[in-house]
C-alpha positions in Angstrom: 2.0 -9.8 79.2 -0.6 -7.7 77.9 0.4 -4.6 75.2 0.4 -1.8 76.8 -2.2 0.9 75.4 -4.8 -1.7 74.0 -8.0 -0.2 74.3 -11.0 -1.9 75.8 -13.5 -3.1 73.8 -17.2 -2.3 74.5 -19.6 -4.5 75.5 -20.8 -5.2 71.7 -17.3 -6.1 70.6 -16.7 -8.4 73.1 -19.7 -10.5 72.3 -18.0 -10.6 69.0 -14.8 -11.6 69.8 -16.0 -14.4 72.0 -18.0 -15.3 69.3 -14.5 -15.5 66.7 -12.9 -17.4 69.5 -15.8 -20.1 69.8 -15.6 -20.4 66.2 -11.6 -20.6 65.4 -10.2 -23.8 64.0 -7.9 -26.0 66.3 -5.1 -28.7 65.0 -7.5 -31.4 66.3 -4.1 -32.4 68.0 -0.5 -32.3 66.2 -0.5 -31.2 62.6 2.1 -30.4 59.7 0.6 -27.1 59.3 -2.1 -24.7 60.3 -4.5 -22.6 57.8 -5.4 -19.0 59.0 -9.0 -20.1 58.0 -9.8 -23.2 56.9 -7.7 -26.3 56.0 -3.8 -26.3 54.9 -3.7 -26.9 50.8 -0.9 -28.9 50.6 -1.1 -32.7 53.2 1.5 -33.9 55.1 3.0 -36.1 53.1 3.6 -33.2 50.8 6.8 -33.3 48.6 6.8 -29.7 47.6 4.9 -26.6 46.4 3.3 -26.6 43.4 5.7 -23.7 42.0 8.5 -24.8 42.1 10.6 -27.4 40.0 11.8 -29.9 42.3 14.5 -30.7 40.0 16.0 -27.6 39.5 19.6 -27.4 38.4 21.7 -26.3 41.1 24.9 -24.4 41.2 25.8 -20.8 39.4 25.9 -17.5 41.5 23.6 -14.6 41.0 24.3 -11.1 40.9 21.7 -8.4 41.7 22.0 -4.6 42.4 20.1 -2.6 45.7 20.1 0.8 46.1 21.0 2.7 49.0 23.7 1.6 51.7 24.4 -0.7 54.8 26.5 -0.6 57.8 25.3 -3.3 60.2 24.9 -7.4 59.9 21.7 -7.1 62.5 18.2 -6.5 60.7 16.3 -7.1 63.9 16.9 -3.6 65.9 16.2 0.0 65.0 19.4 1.3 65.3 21.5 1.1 61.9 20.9 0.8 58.0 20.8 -3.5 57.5 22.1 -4.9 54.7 19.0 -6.8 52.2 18.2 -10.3 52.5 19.8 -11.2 55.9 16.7 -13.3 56.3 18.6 -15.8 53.5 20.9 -17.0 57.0 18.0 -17.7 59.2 15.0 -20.1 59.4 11.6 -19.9 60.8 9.3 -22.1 63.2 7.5 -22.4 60.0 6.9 -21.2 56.6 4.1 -19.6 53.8 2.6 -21.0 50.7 2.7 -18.7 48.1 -0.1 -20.1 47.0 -2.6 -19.8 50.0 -3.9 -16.3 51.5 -1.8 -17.5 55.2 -1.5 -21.0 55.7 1.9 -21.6 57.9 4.1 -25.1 57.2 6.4 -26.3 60.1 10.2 -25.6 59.2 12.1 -26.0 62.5 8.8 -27.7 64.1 8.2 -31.4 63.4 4.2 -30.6 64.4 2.1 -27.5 65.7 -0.7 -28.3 67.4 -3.4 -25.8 68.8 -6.9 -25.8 70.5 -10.6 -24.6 69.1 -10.0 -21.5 70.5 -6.2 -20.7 69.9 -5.8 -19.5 73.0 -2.1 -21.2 73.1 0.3 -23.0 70.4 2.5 -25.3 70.9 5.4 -26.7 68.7 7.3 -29.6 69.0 10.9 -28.8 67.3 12.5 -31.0 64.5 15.5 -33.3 66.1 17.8 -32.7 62.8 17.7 -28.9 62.8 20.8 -27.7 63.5 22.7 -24.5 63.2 25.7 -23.9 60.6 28.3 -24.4 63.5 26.9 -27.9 63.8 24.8 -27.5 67.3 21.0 -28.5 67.4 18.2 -25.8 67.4 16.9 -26.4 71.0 13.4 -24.9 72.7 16.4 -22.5 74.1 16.5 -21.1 71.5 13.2 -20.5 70.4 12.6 -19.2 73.7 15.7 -16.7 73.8 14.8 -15.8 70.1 11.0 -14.4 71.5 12.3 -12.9 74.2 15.1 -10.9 72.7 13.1 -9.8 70.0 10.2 -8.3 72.3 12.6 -6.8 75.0 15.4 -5.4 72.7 14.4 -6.0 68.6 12.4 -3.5 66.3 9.0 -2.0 68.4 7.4 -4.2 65.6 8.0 -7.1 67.9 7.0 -5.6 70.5 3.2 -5.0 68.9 3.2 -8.2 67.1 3.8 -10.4 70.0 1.9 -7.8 72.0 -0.7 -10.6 73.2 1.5 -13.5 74.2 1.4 -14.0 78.0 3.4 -16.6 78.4 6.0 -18.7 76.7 7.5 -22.3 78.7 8.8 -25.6 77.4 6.8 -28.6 78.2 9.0 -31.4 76.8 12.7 -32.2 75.8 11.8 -30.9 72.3 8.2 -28.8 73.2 8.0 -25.2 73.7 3.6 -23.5 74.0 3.0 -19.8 74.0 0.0 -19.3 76.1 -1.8 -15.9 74.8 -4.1 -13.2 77.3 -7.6 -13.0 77.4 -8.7 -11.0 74.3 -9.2 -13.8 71.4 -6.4 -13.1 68.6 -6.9 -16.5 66.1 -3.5 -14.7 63.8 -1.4 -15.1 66.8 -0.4 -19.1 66.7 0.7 -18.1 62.9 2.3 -15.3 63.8 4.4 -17.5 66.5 5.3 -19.4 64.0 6.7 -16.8 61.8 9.3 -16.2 64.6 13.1 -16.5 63.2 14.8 -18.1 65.3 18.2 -16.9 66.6 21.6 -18.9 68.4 21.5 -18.0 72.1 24.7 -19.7 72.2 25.7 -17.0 69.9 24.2 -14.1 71.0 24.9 -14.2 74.4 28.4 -12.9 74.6 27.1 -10.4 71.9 25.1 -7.2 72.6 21.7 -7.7 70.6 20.9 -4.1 70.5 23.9 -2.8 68.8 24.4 -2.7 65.2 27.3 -5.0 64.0 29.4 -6.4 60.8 30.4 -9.5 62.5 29.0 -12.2 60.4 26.3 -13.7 62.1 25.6 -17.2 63.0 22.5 -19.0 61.5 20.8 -21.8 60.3 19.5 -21.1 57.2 20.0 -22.3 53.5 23.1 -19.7 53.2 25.6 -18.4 55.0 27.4 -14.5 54.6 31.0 -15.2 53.1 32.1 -11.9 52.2 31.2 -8.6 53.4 32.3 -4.9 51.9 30.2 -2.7 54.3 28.1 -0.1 52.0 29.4 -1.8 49.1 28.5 -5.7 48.7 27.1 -8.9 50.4 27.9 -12.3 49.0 25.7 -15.2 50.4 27.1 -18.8 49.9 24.7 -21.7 50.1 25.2 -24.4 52.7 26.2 -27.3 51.3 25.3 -29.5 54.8 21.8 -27.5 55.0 20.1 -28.9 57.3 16.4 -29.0 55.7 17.7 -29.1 52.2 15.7 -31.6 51.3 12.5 -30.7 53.5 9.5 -30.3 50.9 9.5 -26.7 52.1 12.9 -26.1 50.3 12.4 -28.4 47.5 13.3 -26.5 44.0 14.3 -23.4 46.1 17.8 -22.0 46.9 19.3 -22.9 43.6 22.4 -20.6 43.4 25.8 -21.5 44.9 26.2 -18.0 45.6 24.2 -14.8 45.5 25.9 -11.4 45.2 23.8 -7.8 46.4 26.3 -5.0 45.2 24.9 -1.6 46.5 24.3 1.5 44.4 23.6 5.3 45.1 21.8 6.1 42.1 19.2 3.5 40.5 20.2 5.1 37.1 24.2 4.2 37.9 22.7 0.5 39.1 20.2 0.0 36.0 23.0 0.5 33.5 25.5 -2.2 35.4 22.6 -4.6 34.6 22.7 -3.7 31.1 26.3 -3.9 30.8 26.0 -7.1 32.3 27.0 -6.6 35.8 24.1 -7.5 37.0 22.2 -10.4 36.1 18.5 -9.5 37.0 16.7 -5.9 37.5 13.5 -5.1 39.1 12.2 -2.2 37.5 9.7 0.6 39.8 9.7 3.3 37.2 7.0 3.3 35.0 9.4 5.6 32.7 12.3 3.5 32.2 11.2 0.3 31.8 9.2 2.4 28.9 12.4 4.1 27.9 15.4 2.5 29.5 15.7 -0.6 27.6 14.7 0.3 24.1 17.9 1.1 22.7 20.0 -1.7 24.2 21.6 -4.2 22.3 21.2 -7.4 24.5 17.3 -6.2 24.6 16.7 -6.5 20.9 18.4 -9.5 20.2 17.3 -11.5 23.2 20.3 -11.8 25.6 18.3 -9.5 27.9 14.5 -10.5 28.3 12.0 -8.3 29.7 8.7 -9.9 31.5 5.8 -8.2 33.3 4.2 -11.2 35.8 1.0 -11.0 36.7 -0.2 -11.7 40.3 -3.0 -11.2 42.6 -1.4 -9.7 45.7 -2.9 -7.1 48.1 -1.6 -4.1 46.6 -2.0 -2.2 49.8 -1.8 1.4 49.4 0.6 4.0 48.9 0.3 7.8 49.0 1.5 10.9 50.2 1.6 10.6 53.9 0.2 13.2 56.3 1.8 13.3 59.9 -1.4 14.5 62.3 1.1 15.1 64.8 1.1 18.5 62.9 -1.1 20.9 64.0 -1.6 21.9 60.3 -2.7 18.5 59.2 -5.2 17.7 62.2 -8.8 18.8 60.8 -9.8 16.7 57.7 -11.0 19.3 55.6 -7.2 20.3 55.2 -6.2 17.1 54.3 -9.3 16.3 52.1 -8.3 19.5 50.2 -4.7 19.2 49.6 -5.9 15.0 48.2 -7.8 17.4 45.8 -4.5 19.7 44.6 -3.0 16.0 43.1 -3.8 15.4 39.8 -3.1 11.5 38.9 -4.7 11.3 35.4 -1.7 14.2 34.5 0.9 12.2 36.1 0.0 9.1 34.5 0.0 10.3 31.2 2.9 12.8 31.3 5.5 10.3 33.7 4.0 6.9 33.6 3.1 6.1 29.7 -0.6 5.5 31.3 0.9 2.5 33.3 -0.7 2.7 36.2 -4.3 2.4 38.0 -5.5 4.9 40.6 -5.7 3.4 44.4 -9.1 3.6 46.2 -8.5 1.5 48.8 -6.0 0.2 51.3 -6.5 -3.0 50.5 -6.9 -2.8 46.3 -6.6 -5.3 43.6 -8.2 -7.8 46.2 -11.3 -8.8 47.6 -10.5 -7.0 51.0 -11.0 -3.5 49.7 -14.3 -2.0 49.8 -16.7 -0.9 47.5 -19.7 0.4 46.9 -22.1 2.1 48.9 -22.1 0.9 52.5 -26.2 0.1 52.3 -25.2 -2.3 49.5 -22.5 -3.6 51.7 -22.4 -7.3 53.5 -24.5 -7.5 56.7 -21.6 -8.1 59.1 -19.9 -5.1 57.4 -23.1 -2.5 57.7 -23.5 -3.9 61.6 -20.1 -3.0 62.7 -20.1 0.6 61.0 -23.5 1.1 62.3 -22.3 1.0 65.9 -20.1 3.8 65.0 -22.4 6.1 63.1 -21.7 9.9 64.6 -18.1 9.1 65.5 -17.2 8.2 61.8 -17.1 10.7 58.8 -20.7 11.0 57.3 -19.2 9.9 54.0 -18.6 6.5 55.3 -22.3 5.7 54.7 -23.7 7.8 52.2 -20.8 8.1 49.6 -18.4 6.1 47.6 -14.7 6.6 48.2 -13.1 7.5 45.1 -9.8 10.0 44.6 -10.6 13.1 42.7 -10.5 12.7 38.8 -9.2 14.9 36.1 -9.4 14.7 32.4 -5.8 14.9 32.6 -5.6 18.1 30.8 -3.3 20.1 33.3 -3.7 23.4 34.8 -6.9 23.6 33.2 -8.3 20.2 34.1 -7.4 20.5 37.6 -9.5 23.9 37.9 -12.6 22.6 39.3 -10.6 20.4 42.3 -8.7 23.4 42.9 -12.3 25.3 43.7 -13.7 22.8 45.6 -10.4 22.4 47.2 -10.4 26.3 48.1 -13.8 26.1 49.3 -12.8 23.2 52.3 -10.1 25.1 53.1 -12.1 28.5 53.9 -14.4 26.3 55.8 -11.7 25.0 57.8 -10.1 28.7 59.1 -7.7 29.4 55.7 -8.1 32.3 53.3 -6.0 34.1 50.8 -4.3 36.7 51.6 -1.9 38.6 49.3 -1.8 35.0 46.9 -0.6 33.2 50.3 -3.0 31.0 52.3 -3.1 32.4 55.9 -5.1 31.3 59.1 -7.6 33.2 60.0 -6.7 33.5 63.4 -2.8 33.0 63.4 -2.3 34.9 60.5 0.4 32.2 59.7 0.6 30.8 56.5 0.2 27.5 55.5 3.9 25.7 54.6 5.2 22.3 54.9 7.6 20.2 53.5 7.6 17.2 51.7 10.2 14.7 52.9 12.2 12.4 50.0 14.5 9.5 49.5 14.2 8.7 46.6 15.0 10.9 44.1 12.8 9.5 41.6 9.4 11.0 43.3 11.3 14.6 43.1 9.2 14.6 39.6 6.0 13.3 41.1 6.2 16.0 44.1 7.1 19.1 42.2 3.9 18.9 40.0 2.2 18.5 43.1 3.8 21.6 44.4 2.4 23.8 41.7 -0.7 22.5 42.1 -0.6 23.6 46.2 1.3 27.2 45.2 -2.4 27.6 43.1 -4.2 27.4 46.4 -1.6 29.6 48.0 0.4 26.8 50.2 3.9 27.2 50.5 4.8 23.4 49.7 9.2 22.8 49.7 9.9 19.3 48.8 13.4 17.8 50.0 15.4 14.7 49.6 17.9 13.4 52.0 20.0 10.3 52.4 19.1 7.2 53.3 20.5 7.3 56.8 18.9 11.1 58.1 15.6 10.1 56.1 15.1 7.2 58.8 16.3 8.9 61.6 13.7 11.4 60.8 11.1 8.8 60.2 11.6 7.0 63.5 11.4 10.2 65.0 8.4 11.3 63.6 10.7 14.9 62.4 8.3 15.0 59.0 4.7 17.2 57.8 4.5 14.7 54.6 6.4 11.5 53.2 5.8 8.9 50.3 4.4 6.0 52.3 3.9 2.7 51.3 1.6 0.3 53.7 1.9 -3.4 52.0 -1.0 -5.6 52.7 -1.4 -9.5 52.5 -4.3 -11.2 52.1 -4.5 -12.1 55.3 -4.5 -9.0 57.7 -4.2 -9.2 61.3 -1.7 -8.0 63.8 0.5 -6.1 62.4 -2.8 -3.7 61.5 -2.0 -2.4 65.3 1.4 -1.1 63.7 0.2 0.4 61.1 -2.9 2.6 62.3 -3.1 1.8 66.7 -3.3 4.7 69.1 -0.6 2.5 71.0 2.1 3.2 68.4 1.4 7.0 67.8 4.4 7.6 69.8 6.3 4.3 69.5 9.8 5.0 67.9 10.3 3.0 64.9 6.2 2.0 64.9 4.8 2.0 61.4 2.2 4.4 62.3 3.2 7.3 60.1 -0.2 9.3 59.9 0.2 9.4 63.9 -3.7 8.4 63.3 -5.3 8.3 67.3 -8.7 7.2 66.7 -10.5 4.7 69.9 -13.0 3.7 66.9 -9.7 2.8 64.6 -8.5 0.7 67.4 -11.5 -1.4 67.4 -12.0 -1.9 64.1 -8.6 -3.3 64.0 -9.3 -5.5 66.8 -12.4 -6.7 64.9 -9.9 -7.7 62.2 -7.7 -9.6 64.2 -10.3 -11.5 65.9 -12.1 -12.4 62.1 -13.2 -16.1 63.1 -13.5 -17.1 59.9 -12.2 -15.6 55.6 -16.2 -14.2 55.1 -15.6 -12.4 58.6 -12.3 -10.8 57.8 -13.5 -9.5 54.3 -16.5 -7.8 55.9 -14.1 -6.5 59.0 -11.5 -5.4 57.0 -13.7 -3.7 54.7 -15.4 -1.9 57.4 -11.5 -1.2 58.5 -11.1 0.1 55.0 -14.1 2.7 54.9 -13.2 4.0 58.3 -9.5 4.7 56.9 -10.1 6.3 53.1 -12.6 8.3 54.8 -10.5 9.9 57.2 -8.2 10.9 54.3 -4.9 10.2 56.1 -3.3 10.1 52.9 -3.1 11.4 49.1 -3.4 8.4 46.9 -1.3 7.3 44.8 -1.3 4.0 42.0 -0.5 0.1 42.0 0.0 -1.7 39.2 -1.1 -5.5 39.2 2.6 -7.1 37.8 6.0 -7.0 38.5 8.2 -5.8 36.1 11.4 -8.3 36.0 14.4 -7.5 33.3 16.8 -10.6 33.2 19.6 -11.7 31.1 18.6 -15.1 29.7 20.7 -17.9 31.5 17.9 -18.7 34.1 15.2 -21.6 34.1 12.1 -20.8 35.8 8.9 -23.0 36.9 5.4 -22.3 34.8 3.4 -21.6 37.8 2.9 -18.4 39.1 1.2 -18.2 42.2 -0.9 -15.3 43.6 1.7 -13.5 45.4 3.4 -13.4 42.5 6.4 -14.4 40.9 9.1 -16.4 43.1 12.6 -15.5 42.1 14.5 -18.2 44.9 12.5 -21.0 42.9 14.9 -20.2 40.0 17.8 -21.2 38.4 20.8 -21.0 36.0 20.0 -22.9 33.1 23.9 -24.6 32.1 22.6 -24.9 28.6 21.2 -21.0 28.5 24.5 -19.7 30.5 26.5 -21.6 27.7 24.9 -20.0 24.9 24.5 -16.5 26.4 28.5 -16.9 27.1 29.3 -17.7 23.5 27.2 -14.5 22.2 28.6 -12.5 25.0 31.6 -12.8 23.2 
């Protein structure tokens, strides 16, 4: 079944996408794996990725801290706060490399096979998969798991699988998804992303409603102990089924793994240090500055802190404006208030200088754009040319780049503030009595900025001042976890923090993100409640890239269209993570470019022996 809103591409697009369909790579018959573009890295007779350490001890338990709450067992519906890594209890058709942009590896398939023009998949399923109560996996399944999620899971599902038509078995152990008309060369990957769920299980069970019953899975752990709001303790399987699949070699190391919730990261940053935890991701630029200096374990080496290096997508995030506002509709407001935020103060007075301004939605990768469009790639310049007078002039005769300060403060900020002024007259605002007031209305301009986390208060209150200086009555408020997604689902917001995360591979879920079809989709990742027909095709374009050169220039061009439009304020990535650990844990040496991959792991019994003995 088709999705329901997808607009129609023009005669020009279609010639393209026919095109990407001609030109997508097939199996060639039954395969171990499938590349996005190109061929799989790793053959079949792989015996496991190359970062991991096959031979990784086994056995210890980790402990790690999350902040926020939970109150249901079910991560797949939008009702209820899910507790973290429920995916631990669940496999997949297939999985990723870490070390390829999207190249998919069969899991609970034995082989994947598809044609030149992906127009279906089909997987045949592993005999020995089975689930924890001892039953086998079974085309059922998958077919129950599809269908659940599109009727009754997340709206995600719903635009994700948007384009499958049909899904049938057609063997004892084969099960195709047939896909419509419109080429989409993502969506056999995307298929075999699918978790697949018990139907055995779930069908005395309401999917839609939140629960704490422990659910059944098939995964390398199992839930063994459950404090609702307080803790989650995973146990790993001991009769895992694919434990010794080369997906899962060197992964999965702990006996058990421990999330113990916290309401304040401050309260959960010091139980790490007092050794209640045993590994801390740090966000804030300022503590992991500040936090750690002063801490015993840190200066004689009990507690080691590492920044890794990767090369992920660092996708953008910014503050969010919801068009569903009149107030935030023309983009002369919203180009003015981007210039009211002054980064090169924030970095310098909050962030010890750690971070780097965001320019696009796709930075610190090759998918971003750059440059002026006439210097562009030809595929890129074609596709924006067809849109020229529907796009912001900008988009062809200007490079993208945030406003810049010297960082100075109230001073430095000065001439945005002006020019800032001067787009906002031009758009029906003026100052009245030190207030900003519509011409027309009379009404002054006021919004609130919508928190929940605490630690952006300080980011947002600067901000503030800045917007009080142009006469806009900015309030900035933080609420708990639970009303803050309620009001997100329900679109009940003017601005939020947003964070859009970006792989190297973009396709469908692009539709979530920006589509006109999820503008009023409850639960739909389409924050900026952006309704553009020319956004919609350009994320078609994406989707339908029939080769890597092709989605570079398309997503570009997707890029452009979106910076442009300013839907957002800005904010800054950095190009690491910042890990703090106490040192019991051996790791592999290889990074790969998504980064550093905690679940390849594990406790070192020689480290954990000599950290005990200086513990005490």
């Amino acid at each position: 079944m088709r999705r329901t809103g997808t607009i129609a591409a023009l005669s020009a697009l279609a010639l393209i996408t026919t095109a990407a369909a001609a030109s997508a790579a097939g199996t060639g018959g039954p395969a171990h794996a499938l590349a996005m573009h190109g061929a799989p890295k790793y053959p079949a007779d792989f015996k496991n990725f190359d970062y991991v350490n096959p031979n990784a001890q086994k056995g210890g338990k980790q402990v790690q801290g999350v902040v926020g709450t939970f109150d249901s067992l079910n991560g797949f519906i939008i009702q209820g706060n899910p507790a973290a890594a429920l995916g631990l209890i669940y496999d997949r058709l297939m999985e990723s490399a870490a070390d390829e942009p999207f190249t998919q590896y069969c899991l609970i398939c034995e082989t994947i096979e598809v044609p030149d023009d992906r127009s279906w998949v089909e997987f045949s399923l592993r005999d020995d998969a089975r689930w924890h109560d001892g039953k086998p996996i079974t085309v059922d399944d998958v077919i129950f798991s599809f269908n659940v999620l599109r009727e009754k899971g997340n709206p995600f599902y719903r635009f994700y699988y948007g384009d499958v038509a049909t899904v049938a078995q057609t063997g004892p152990r084969k099960v195709k998804f047939t896909f419509g008309s419109t080429p989409n060369p993502e969506l056999p990957l995307i298929i075999g992303q699918l978790v697949i769920l018990p139907e055995h299980y779930w069908e005395s069970r309401n999917f839609a409603k939140t629960t704490l019953d422990e659910p059944l899975g098939s995964g390398p752990y199992r839930i063994s102990d459950v404090k609702p709001g307080s803790s989650i303790t995973f146990e790993r399987v001991a009769d895992y089924w694919a434990k010794d699949h080369p997906l899962k070699a060197g992964r999965h190391n702990y006996q058990s793994y421990r999330l113990v919730y916290f309401r304040d990261p401050t309260v959960a940053r010091e139980a790490f240090k007092a050794g209640d935890l045993d590994l801390w991701r740090e966000s804030a630029s300022k503590e992991w500055a500040t936090a750690f200096t002063n801490v015993p374990a840190v200066k004689d080496g009990r507690i080691q802190l590492e920044e890794f290096g990767h090369k992920r997508t660092a996708g953008m995030q910014g503050f969010v404006f919801n068009l569903r506002k009149p107030l935030f509709q023309d983009p002369r407001v919203r180009q003015a208030l981007t210039m009211a935020f002054d980064f090169e103060w924030t970095n310098a007075n909050l962030f010890y200088n750690a971070y780097t301004r965001t320019n696009s939605f796709f930075d610190n990768s090759e998918l971003g754009s750059r440059g002026l469009l006439t210097d562009a790639g030809a595929e890129e310049r074609e596709i924006l040319e067809r849109y020229r007078g529907k796009l912001p002039e900008q988009v062809y005769s200007a490079v993208f780049q945030p406003p810049k300060t010297d960082g100075s403060g109230a001073r430095g900020i000065r001439p945005n503030l002006r020019e800032a002024a001067k787009l906002l007259r031009e758009a029906g605002w003026q100052t009245k009595d030190n207030k900003l007031v519509n011409t027309e209305t009379g009404k002054p301009f006021r919004f609130q900025i919508l928190l929940v986390r605490p630690a952006f208060e300080r980011v947002s209150l600067p901000y503030k001042r800045n917007l009080e200086r142009l006469g806009i009555d900015a309030s900035v408020r933080i609420v708990d976890a639970s009303q803050y997604q309620n009001r997100l689902e329900e679109f009940d917001y003017e601005m939020i923090v947003g964070n859009y995360g970006q792989s190297q591979s973009p396709g469908n879920e692009q539709r979530n993100y920006w589509s006109s079809a999820a503008v009023n989709v409850i639960g739909t990742g389409n924050w900026s409640g952006i309704q553009d027909p020319v956004i919609d095709e350009l994320v078609e374009l994406v989707i339908t890239a029939p080769d890597r050169d092709s989605l570079v220039q398309r997503t570009r061009a997707l890029d452009r269209a979106l910076l442009w439009g300013f839907y957002l304020v800005p904010h800054w990535h950095i190009p690491y993570d910042r890990i703090a650990f106490w040192d019991r844990y051996g790791r592999p040496d290889d990074i790969p470019t998504q980064g550093v991959q905690p679940d390849t792991w594990w406790i070192d019994s020689e480290k954990e022996d000599a950290l005990g003995k200086r513990n005490n």
